[in-house]
C-alpha positions in Angstrom: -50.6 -40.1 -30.8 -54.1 -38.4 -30.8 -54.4 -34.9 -29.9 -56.8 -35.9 -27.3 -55.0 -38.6 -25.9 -51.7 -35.9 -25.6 -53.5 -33.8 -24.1 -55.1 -36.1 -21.0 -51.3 -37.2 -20.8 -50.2 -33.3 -21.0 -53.0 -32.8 -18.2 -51.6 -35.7 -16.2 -47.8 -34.7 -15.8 -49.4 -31.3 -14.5 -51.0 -33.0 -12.0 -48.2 -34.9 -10.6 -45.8 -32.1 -11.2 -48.1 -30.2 -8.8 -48.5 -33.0 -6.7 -44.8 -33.1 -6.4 -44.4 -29.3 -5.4 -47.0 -29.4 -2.9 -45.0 -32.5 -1.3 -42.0 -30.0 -1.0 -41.5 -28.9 2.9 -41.8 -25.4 3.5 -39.2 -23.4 4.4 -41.4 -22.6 8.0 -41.5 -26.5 8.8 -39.7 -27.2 11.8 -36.8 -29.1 10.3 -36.3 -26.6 8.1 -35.8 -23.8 10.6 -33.6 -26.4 12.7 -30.9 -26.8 9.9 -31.3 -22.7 9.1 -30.7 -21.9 13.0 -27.7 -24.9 12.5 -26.6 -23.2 9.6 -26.5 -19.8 10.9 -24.2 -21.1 14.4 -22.0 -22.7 11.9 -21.3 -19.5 10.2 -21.4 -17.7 13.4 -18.9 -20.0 14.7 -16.3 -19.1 12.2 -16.7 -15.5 12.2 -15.5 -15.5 16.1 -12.4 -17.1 14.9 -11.7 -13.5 12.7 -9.7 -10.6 13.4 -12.2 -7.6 14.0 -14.2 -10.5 16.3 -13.5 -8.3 19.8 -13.6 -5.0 17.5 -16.8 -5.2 16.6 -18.4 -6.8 19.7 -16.9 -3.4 21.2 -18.6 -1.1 18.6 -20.9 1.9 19.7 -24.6 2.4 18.9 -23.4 5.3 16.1 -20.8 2.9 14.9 -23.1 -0.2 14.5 -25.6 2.5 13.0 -23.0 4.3 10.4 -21.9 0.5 9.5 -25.0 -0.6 8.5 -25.4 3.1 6.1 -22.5 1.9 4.5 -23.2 -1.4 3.5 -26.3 0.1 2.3 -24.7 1.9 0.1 -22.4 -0.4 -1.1 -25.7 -2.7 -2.5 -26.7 0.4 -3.9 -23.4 1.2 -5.7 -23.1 -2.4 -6.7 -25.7 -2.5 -8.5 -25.2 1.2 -10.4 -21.7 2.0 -10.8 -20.2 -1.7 -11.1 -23.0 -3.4 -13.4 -22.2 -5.8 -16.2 -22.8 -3.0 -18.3 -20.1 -1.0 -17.4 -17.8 -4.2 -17.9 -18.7 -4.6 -21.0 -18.3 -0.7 -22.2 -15.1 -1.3 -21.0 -14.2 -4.5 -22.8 -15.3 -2.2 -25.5 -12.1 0.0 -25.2 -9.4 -1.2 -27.4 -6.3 -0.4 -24.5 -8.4 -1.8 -21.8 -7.5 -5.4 -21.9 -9.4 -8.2 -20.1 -11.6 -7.9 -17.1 -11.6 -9.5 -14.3 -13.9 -10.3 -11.6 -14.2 -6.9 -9.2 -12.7 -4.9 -11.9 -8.7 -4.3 -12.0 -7.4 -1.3 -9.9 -6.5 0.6 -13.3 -9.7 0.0 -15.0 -11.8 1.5 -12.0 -10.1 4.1 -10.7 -11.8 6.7 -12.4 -15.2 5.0 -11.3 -13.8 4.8 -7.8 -13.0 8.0 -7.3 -17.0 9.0 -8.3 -18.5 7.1 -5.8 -20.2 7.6 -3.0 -18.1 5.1 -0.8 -14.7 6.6 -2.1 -16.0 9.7 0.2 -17.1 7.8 3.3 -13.7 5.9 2.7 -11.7 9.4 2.3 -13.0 10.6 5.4 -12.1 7.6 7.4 -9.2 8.2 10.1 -7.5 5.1 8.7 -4.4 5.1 11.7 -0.6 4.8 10.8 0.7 4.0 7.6 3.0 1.1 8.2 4.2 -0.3 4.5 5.3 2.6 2.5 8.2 3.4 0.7 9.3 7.2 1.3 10.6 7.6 -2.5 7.0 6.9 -3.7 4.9 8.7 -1.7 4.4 12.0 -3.4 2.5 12.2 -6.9 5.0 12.7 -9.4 3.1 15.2 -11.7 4.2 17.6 -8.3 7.4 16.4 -8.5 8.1 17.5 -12.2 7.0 20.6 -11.6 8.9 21.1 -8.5 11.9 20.3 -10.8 11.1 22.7 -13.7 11.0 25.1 -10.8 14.3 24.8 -9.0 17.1 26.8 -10.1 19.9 24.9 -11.1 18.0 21.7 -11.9 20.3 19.8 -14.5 19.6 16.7 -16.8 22.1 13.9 -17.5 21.7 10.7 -19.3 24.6 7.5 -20.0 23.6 7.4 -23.8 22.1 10.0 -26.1 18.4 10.3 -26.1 18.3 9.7 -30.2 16.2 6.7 -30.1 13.2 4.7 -28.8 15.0 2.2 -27.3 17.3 4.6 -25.5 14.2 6.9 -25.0 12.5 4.0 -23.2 15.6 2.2 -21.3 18.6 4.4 -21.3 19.5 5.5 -17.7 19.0 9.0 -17.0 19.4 11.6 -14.2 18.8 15.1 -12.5 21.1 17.0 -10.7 22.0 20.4 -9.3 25.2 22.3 -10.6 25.9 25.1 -9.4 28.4 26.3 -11.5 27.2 24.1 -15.3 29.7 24.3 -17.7 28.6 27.6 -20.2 29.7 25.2 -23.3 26.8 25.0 -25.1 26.5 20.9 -25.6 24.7 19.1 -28.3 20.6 18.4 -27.7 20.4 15.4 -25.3 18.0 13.8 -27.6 20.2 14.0 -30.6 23.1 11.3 -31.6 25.7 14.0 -31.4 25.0 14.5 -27.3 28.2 13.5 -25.5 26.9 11.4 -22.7 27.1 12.0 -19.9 26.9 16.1 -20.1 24.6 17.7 -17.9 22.1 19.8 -19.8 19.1 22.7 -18.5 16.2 21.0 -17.4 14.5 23.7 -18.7 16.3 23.7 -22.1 15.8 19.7 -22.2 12.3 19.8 -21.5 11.2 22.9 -23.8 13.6 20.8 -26.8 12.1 17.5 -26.6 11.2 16.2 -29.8 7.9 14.8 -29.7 5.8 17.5 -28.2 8.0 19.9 -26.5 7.9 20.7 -22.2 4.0 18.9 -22.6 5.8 15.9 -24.4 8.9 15.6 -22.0 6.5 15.5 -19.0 4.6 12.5 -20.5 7.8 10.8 -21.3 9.1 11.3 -17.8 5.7 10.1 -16.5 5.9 7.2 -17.9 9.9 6.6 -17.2 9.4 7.2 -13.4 5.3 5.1 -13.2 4.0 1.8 -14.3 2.1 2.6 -17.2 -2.0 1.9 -17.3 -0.9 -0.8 -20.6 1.9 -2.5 -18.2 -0.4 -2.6 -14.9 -2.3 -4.4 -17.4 -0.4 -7.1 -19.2 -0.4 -9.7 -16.5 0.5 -12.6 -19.2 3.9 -10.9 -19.1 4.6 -12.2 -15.4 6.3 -10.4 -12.2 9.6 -10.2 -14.1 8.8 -7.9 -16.7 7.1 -5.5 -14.5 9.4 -5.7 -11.6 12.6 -4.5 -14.2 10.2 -1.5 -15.2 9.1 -0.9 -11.4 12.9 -1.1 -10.2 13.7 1.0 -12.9 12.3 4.2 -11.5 13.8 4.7 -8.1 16.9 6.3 -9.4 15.3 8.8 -11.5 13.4 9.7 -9.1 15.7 9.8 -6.0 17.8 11.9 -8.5 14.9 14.4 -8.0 13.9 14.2 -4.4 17.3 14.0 -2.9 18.5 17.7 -3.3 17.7 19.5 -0.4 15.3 22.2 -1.4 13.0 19.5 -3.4 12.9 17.3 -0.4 12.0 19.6 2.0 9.4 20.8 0.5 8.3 16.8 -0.7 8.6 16.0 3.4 5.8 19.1 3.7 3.7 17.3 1.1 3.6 14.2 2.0 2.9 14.8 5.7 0.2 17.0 4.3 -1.5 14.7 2.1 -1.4 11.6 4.6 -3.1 13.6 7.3 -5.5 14.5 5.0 -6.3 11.1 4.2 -6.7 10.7 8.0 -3.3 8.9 8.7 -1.8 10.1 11.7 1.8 8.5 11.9 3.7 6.8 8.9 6.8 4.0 9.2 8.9 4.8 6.3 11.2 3.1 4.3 14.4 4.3 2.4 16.8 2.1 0.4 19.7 4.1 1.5 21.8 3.8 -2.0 20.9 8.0 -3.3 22.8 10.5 -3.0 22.1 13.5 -0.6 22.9 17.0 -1.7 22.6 20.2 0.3 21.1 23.1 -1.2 23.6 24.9 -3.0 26.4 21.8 -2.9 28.2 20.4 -6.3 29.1 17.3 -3.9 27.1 14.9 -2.3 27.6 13.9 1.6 29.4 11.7 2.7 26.7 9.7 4.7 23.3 10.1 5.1 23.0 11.8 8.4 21.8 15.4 7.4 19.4 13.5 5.0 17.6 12.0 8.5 18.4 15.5 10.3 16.4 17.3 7.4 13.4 14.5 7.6 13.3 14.8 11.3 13.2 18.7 11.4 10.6 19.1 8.2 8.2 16.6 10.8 8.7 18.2 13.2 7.7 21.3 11.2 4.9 20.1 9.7 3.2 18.9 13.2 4.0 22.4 14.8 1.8 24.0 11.8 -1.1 24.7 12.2 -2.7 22.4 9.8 -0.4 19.5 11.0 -1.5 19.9 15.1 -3.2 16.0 14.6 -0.2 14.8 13.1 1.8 12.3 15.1 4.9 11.9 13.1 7.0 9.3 11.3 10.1 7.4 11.7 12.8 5.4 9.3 12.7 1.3 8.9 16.2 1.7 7.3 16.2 -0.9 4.3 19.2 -1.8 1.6 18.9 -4.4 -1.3 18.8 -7.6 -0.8 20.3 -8.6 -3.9 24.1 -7.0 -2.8 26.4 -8.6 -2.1 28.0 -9.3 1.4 30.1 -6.5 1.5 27.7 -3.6 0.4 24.7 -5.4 3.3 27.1 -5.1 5.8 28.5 -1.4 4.9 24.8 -0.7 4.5 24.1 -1.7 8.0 26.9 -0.2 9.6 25.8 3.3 8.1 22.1 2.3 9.7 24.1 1.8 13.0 25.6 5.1 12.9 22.7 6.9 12.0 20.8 5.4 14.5 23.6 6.6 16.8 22.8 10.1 15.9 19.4 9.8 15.8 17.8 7.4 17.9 14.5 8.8 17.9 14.2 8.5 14.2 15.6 5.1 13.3 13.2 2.5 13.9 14.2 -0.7 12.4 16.0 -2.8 9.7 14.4 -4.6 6.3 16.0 -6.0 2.8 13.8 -4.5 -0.2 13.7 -5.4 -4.1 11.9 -8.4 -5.7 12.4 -11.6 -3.6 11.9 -13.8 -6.2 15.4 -12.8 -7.9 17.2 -11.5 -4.9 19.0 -13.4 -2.0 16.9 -15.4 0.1 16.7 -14.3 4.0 18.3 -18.1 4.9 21.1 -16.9 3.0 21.6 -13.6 4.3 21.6 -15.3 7.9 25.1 -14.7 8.5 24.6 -10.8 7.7 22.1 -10.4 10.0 23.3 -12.4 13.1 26.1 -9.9 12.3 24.0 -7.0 12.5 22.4 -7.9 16.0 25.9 -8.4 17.5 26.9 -5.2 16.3 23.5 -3.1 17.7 24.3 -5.4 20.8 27.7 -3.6 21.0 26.3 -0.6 20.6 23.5 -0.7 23.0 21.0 -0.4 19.8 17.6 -1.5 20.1 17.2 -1.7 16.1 14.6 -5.0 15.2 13.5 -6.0 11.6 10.5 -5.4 9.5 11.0 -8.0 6.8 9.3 -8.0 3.6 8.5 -11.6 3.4 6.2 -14.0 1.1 6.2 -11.3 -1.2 6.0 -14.0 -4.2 3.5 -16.3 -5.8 5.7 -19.8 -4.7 4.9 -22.5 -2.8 7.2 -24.4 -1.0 10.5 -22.5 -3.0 13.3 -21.2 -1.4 11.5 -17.4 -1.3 8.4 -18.5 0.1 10.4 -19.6 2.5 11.8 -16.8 3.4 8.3 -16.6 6.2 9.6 -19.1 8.1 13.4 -17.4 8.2 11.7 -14.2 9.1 9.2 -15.2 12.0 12.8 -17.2 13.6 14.5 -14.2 12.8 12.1 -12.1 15.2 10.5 -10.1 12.8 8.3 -7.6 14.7 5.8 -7.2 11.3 5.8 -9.1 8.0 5.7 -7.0 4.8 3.2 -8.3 2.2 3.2 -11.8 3.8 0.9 -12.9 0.4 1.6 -16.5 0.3 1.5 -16.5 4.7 -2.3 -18.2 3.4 0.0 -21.7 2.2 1.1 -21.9 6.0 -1.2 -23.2 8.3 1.6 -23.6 10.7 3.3 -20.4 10.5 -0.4 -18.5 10.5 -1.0 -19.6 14.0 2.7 -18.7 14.9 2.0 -15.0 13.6 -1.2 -15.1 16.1 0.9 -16.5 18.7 3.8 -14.0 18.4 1.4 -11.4 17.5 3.0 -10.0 14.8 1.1 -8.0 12.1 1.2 -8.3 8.0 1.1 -5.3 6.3 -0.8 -6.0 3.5 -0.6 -4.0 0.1 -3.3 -5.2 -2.0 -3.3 -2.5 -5.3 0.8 -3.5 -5.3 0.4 -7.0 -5.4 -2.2 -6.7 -8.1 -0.1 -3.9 -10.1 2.9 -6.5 -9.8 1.1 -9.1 -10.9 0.5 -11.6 -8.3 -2.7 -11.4 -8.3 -5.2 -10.5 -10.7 -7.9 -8.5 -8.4 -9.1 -7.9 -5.3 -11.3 -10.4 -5.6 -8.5 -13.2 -6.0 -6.0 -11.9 -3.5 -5.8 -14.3 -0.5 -6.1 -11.7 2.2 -9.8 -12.5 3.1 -8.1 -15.9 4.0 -5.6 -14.5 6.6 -8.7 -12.1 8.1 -11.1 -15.2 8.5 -8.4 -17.4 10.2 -7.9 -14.1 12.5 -4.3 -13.0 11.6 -3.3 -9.6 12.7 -3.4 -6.9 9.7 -3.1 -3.6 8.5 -3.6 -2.1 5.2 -1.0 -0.4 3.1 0.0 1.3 0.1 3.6 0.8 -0.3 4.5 2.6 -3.8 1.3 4.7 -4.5 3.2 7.3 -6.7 4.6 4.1 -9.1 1.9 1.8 -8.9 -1.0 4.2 -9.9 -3.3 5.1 -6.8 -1.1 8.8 -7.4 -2.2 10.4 -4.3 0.1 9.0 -1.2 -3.1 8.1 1.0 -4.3 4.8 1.8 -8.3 5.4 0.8 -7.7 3.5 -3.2 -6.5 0.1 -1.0 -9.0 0.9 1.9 -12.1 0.9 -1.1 -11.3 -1.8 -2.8 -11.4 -4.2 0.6 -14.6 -2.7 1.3 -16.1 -3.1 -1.8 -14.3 -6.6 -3.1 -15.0 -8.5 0.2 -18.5 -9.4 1.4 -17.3 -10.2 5.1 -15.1 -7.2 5.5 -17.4 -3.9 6.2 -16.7 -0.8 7.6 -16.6 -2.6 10.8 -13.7 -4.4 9.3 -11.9 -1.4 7.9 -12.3 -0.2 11.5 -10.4 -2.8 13.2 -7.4 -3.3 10.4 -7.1 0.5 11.4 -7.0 0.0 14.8 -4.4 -2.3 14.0 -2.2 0.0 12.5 -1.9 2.2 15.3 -1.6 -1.2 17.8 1.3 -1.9 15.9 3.0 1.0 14.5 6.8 2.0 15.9 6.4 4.7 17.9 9.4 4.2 19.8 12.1 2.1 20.5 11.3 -1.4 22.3 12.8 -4.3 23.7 11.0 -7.4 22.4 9.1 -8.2 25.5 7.9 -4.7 26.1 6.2 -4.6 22.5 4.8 -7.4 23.0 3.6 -6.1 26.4 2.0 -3.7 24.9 0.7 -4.8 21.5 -1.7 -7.2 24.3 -3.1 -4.3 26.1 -3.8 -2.1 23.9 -5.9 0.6 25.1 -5.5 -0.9 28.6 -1.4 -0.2 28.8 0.2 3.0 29.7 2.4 4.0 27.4 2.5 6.3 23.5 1.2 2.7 22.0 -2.3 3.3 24.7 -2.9 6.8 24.5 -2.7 6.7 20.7 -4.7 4.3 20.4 -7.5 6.2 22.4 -6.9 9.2 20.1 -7.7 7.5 17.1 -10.5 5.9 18.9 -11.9 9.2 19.1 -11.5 10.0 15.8 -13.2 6.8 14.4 -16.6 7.7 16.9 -16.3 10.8 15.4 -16.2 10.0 11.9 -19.1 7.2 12.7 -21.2 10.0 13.6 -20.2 12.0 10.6 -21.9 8.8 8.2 -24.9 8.9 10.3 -25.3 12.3 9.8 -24.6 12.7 6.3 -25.9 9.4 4.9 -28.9 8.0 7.3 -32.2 7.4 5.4 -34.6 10.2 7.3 -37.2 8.2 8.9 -41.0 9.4 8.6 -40.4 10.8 11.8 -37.4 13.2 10.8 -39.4 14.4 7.9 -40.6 17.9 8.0 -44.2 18.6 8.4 
């Protein structure tokens, strides 16, 4: 073709390109602004179905305010501290692994813990801890130290020491002797050590062969944690990592179960959960260590005194000074659910007499370990209806907690363990991850008003999910199921510090819908549903629907932490508002 001629067609398509364009409505024509207003009603629509919906048509002028400073500074922080840049530096690191979307927990911790919304976040009065598992609340670089520090602190293992494989797998123990045998025994970590001879913790540690007392507290570390490479290797499945994460409650219940050590772990942990602005904390306890008193060769008998000691070093802590805000905690008594028949029902008969003792302490019942390889709840059916006759005899107001849906199935035998646990009168549902399959059993939760407590650094750290931006939560929020966040094994699972603010941050900053307004109300939650005391069915109930408008410790807490969320509110606006031209000096 001719240049000219190209060039008159060139000229052409301009013209009718621009012909087209200017034939293109506006997005300020009528119709336009019809579908946008149609649009925006749709989406409006929806969000009153959520669960903060009343929360945040309740919120105050300072709270509205201080929630609109932080999204602010979430944009901000999006766009500086979690740029594709930093991805990529980090793909860059030969341990890191893949990335994926939002960043896995152990990649950004470090990052997290920079930012300006990890402060806001730490600052947040975040209510009652309700899914957290006593035995991994306190950090355990505190809790080696507390056992290099205790006189009479022993080491045992079952095998000698001599290998990797045994170094990595063999099962080992502490334990105070008061009177050790003065036969000097053969090095634990040599093939001569005649298993299972107690040895110095001291003389153990200082000996170990790949680095001395430094090297024996990394080894130990990684013994009693999930490892940053094992948080990592999701390809491996929940299996793997649940063997490694089941592994390291005996080691370290052999640490935190003699007297002196667990006093002074109680002290800690009420400590650090206040100052992470959690006033009250349901614990759990698999009941299967062994209690010693300070000074005793011989464990008790039951674990009475271990509940006695937990109730008084509470008690303690709220008394003090620094603990005056501090509500308190109670026990949701747990046992495997693997066992067999046998070891359930002694398990629950040991809860029932404790409870006996202790009434004020005791607050419910729940079956712990991975549900994927343990017995189903349908199958344990005969157990429990046991265990309600029995608190029936006694006069026992003891209701269940179940962990439940804890599992990526669908349709299997331990996904259905939700629809044994809402018939079985659950009062909360632990984890509850696959509750999103349910349609049916996610307006029954509404209905029945019973809460999930949701964990979502566990579930990603144990591999059902490979960030927070893939975990199905959002789901359960937007269809306006009742929720609290947890951390359930923060000293394992790598958050470290026993607080809730590492689970807390990552909703914030993985879920475009949530906001602080949203943290707000799965806080308020916490306290609406935590076990303050005992309760007939239809009185919690009662007064899980009025809320601030009942009477009772359930109301008046709630108005406390009320308090403390208006004044935190204020706290953002004060430290983080955008001075105006106005509030500059002259």
């Amino acid at each position: 073709m001719p240049p000219m001629e190209a060039d008159e067609d060139s000229q052409g398509d301009r013209l009718l390109h621009n012909e087209m364009v200017l034939n293109i409505p506006s997005m300020d024509d009528e119709f336009i602004q019809r579908y946008l207003h149609g649009r925006s009603a749709l989406i409006a629509q929806e969000k009153r179905q959520r669960f903060d919906h009343a929360f945040r048509e309740t919120l105050s002028g300072t709270a509205v305010e201080a929630a609109a400073i932080v999204a602010r500074i979430r944009r901000e922080e999006q766009s500086t501290l979690w740029t594709t840049e930093f991805e990529d530096h980090l793909a860059q690191e030969p341990d890191v692994g893949n990335i994926y979307p939002g960043m896995m927990f152990t990649l950004a911790k470090e990052r997290i813990e920079q930012s300006k919304l990890w402060k806001i976040v730490r600052r947040m009065p975040k209510g009652a801890l309700l899914h957290a598992h006593m035995d991994a609340l306190v950090e355990v670089d505190w809790l080696f130290d507390q056992l290099l520090s205790t006189p009479g602190m022993h080491m045992g293992s079952h095998e000698a020491l001599h290998s990797e494989a045994a170094l990595e797998g063999a099962s080992v123990f502490f334990i105070y002797l008061k009177n050790p045998d003065p036969t000097e025994s053969p090095s634990i970590w040599s093939a001569e050590y005649p298993a299972p001879a107690k040895i110095s913790v001291t003389a153990a540690a200082d000996s170990f062969p790949n680095g001395g007392r430094t090297g024996f507290l990394k080894w130990l570390k990684g013994r009693c944690t999930i490892t940053r490479g094992e948080s990592l290797e999701h390809h491996l499945g929940p299996n793997a990592i649940w063997k490694k994460f089941s592994s390291t409650f005996a080691i370290l219940n052999s640490i935190i179960f003699y007297e002196p050590i667990f006093r002074a772990f109680i002290q800690r942990m009420c400590r650090q959960l206040l100052d992470d602005g959690i006033f009250w904390v349901d614990l759990r306890a698999a009941f299967l260590f062994r209690y010693y008193r300070e000074g005793a060769d011989d464990p008790e008998v039951d674990y009475k005194e271990v509940i006695r000691v937990l109730g008084e070093e509470v008690e303690k802590f709220k008394s003090s000074t620094e603990g005056q805000r501090f509500w308190g905690a109670r026990m949701i008594w747990t046992t495997l659910r693997s066992f067999e028949s046998v070891d359930i029902v002694e398990s629950m008969e040991q809860c029932i007499d404790v409870k006996k003792e202790y009434p004020h302490l005791i607050a419910g019942f729940d079956l712990v370990g991975q549900e994927d390889l343990g017995r189903s709840l349908k199958d344990l059916t005969p157990e429990l209806f046991y265990f309600r006759k029995r608190c029936a005899e006694e006069g026992l107001e003891i209701p269940f907690f179940f962990h439940a849906g804890e599992c990526l199935g669908d349709g299997d035998e331990t996904d259905h363990n939700l629809f044994d646990a809402l018939l079985l009168g659950t009062r909360r549902i632990g984890h509850g991850f696959s509750l999103y399959k349910h349609p049916l059993l996610i307006e029954m939760v509404k209905e029945k008003k019973i809460l999930v407590e949701s964990c979502p650094i566990s579930n990603e750290i144990l591999r059902l999910t490979g960030s927070i931006m893939s975990h199905p939560l959002p789901a359960l929020l937007a269809r306006g199921v009742p929720v609290a966040l947890c951390n359930d094994d923060p000293a394992i699972l790598g958050q470290d510090t026993n607080g809730m603010s590492h689970d807390f941050w990552q909703a914030l900053q993985g879920w475009e819908n949530l906001g602080l307004e949203g943290l707000g109300a799965l806080a308020e939650n916490s306290v609406r549903w935590a076990a303050f005391e005992d309760q007939k069915a239809a009185e919690w109930t009662r007064d899980i629907k009025l809320a601030t408008l009942g009477k009772g410790v359930r109301a008046g807490r709630m108005k406390d932490w009320l308090v403390e969320w208006e004044r935190f509110c204020q706290w953002v606006v004060d430290e983080y508002a955008v001075p105006t031209p106005l509030d500059e000096p002259e």
